[in-house]
C-alpha positions, 0 to 999 in steps of 0.5 A: 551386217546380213550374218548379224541381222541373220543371227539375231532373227535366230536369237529374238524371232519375236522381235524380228516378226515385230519388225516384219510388221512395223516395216509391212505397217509402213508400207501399207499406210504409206501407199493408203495415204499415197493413193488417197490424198495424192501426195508425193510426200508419202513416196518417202515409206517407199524409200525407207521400206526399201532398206529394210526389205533388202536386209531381211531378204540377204539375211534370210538368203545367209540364214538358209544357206549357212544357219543350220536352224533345224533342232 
């Protein structure tokens, strides 16, 4: 899943930028509303964020290490 999430940031670069922000925007809003209305429900964009960060992080790890993206 890391080498195919890797080989689609090095096919669509945009849209990998694009799930960049939507998984930031989620992070953001979900500690906003955290912090102001003290909700424990929104603990939750904590959780789904997680998965997501993982998956960027390893697939950049396999990017570097065994992509060769220089032109």
């Amino acid at each position: 899943m890391f080498r195919a999430y890797a080989q689609f940031t090095i096919k669509y670069p945009a849209i990998h930028a694009l799930n960049l922000l939507i998984v930031l925007s989620i992070f953001v809003i979900s500690s906003y509303q955290l912090l102001a209305n003290e909700a424990l429900i929104f603990a939750f964009g904590f959780l789904f964020v997680a998965f997501p960060t993982i998956v960027f992080a390893k697939a950049s790890d396999y990017r570097r290490k065994y992509l060769n993206t220089s032109n």
